[in-house]
C-alpha positions in Angstrom: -21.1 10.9 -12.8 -22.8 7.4 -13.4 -21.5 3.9 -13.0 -21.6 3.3 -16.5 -19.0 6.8 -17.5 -16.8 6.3 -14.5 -16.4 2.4 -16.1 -15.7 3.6 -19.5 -13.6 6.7 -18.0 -11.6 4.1 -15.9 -11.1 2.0 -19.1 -9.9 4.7 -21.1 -7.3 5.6 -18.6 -5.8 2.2 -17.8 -5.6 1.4 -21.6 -3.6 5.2 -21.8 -1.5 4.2 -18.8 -0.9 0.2 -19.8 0.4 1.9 -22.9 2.6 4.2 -21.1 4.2 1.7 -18.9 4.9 -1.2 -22.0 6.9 1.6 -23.6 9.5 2.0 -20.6 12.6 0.7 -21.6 13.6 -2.0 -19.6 16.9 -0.2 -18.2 14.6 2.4 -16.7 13.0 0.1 -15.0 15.6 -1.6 -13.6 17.0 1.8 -12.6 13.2 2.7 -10.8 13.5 -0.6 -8.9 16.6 0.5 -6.8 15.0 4.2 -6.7 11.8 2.1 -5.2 13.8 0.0 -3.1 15.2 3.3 -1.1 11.8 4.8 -0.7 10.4 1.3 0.3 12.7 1.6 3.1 11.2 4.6 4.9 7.9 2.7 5.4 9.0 1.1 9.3 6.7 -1.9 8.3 8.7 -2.8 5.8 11.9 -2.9 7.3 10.8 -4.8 10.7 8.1 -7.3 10.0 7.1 -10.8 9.1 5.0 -10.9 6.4 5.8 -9.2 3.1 3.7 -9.7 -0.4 4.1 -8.3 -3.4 3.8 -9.4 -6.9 5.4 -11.0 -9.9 5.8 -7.7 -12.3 4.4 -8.9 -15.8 3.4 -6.2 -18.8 6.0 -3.5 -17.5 4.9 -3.5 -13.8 8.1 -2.8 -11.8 10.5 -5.1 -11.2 10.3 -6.5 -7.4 13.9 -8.8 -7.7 15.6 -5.9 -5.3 12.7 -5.9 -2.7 12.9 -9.5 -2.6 16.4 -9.7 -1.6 16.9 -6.7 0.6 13.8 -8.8 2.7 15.2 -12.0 2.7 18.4 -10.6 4.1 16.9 -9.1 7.0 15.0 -12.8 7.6 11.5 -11.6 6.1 10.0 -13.5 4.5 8.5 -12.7 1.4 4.8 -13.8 -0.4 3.6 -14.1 -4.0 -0.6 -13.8 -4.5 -2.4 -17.0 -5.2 -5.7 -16.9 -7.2 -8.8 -18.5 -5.1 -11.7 -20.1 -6.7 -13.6 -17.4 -5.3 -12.2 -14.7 -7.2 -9.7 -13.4 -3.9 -6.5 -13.8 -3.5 -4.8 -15.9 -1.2 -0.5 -15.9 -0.6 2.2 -18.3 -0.1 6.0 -17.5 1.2 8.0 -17.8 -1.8 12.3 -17.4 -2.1 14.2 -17.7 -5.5 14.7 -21.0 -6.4 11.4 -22.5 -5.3 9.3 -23.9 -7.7 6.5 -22.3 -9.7 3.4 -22.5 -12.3 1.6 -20.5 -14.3 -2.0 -19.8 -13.3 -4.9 -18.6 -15.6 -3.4 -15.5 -16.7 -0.1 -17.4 -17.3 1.2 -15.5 -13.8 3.4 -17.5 -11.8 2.7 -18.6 -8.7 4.3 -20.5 -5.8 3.5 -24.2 -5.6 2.3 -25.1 -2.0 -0.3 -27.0 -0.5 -3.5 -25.2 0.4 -3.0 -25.3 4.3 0.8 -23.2 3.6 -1.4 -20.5 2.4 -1.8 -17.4 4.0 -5.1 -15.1 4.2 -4.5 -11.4 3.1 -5.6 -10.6 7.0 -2.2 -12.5 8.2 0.1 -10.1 6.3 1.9 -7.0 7.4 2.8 -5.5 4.5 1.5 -5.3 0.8 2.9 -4.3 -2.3 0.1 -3.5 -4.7 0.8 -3.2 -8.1 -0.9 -0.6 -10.0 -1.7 1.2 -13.2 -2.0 4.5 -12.1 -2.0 6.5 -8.5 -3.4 10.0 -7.2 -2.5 11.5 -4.1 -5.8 10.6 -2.6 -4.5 7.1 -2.3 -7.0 5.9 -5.0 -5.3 3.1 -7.5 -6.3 2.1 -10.7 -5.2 -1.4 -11.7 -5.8 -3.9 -14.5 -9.4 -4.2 -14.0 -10.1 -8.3 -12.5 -11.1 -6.4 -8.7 -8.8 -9.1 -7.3 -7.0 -6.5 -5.0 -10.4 -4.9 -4.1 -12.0 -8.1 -3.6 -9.0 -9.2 -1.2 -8.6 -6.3 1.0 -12.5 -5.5 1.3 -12.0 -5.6 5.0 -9.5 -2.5 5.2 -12.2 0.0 2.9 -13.5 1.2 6.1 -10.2 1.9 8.2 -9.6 5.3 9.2 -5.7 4.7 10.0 -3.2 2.5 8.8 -4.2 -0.8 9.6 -2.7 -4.2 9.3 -1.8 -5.1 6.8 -0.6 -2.1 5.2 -0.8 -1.4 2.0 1.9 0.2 -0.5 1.1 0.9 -4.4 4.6 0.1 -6.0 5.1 1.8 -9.7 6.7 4.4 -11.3 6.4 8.7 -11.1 5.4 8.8 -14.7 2.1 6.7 -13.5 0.9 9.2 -11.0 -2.8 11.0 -12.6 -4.1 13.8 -11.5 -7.4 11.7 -10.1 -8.2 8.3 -10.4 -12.3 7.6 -10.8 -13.3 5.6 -8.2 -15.8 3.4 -7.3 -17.7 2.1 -4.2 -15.4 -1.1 -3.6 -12.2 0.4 -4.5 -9.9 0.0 -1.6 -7.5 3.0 -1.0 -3.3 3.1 -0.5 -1.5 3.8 2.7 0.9 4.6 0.7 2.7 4.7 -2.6 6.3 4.3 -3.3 7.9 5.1 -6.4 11.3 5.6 -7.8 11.3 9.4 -6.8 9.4 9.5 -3.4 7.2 7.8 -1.0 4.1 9.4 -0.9 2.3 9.0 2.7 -1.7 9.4 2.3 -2.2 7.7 5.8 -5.2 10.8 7.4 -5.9 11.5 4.0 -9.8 12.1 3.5 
């Protein structure tokens, strides 16, 4: 398969599954996040260290507002991505109630001076949001690379390294096999509301 059909396959299937996820209702996915929440807390990561980022859910994504508390509770602390100027993603420490703006896609992020952000390399733990999963650990997400970019460092790990990462979404998202390409960086895992799927020693 060449670059240019694995482009135009990829784009055919995020536009099916962006589709797909818009229609949940939003009880549904309120109901998935708790259902996440309880798979989330297999992973022993999670549940013991520092440095946990995930995402502000936009478009359908899942809803992280159960994560977030469960973490600050245990004295985690939890991180929202910041966009770099160089097209990577950087993080900050973020609780309810702190302030926030809207960045070039209208996301919002934490405000915080540049020296309070973190590197993805000094996280444990990553939620990754996502479009659509297979069980080979390949993710298909909205298309900007910014994960990919991000987490370059981890393509070539042959074990679960630090920091690990976790596709979050729903059972409905799964595909039977995601078309990849040569930067896309694979999933220690994914959790959804159903099961956590382990693809650590996956080939």
């Amino acid at each position: 398969m060449t670059q240019a059909s694995t482009s135009d396959e990829r784009a055919t299937l995020r536009a099916t599954q962006r589709a797909r996820r818009a229609a949940l209702p939003a009880s549904e996915r309120v109901a998935a996040a708790r259902g996440v929440l309880a798979q989330l807390e297999q992973v022993p990561e999670f549940m013991t260290d520092t440095r946990i980022a995930g995402y502000w859910a936009i478009g359908g994504e899942l809803p992280l507002a159960t994560v977030v508390g469960s973490l600050l509770a245990r004295g985690q602390h939890y991180c929202l991505p910041v966009l770099g100027d160089d097209r990577t993603l950087r993080f900050a420490t973020w609780k309810p109630g702190d302030a926030l703006q809207p960045n070039r896609f209208g996301i919002p992020e934490p405000v915080c001076t540049p020296d309070a952000l973190l590197v993805p390399a000094q996280l444990d733990v990553v939620l990754v949001p996502l479009l659509g999963f297979d069980r080979e650990g390949n993710r298909l997400g909205m298309g900007g690379g910014w994960y990919d970019r991000s987490f370059a460092f981890l393509r070539t790990r042959t074990t679960v390294a630090r920091p690990v990462l976790v596709g979050v979404g729903y059972a409905m998202q799964e595909v039977g096999h995601v078309p990849t390409e040569a930067w896309d960086v694979r999933l220690d895992y994914v959790a959804t509301e159903r099961e956590l799927i382990d693809l650590a020693g996956e080939p």
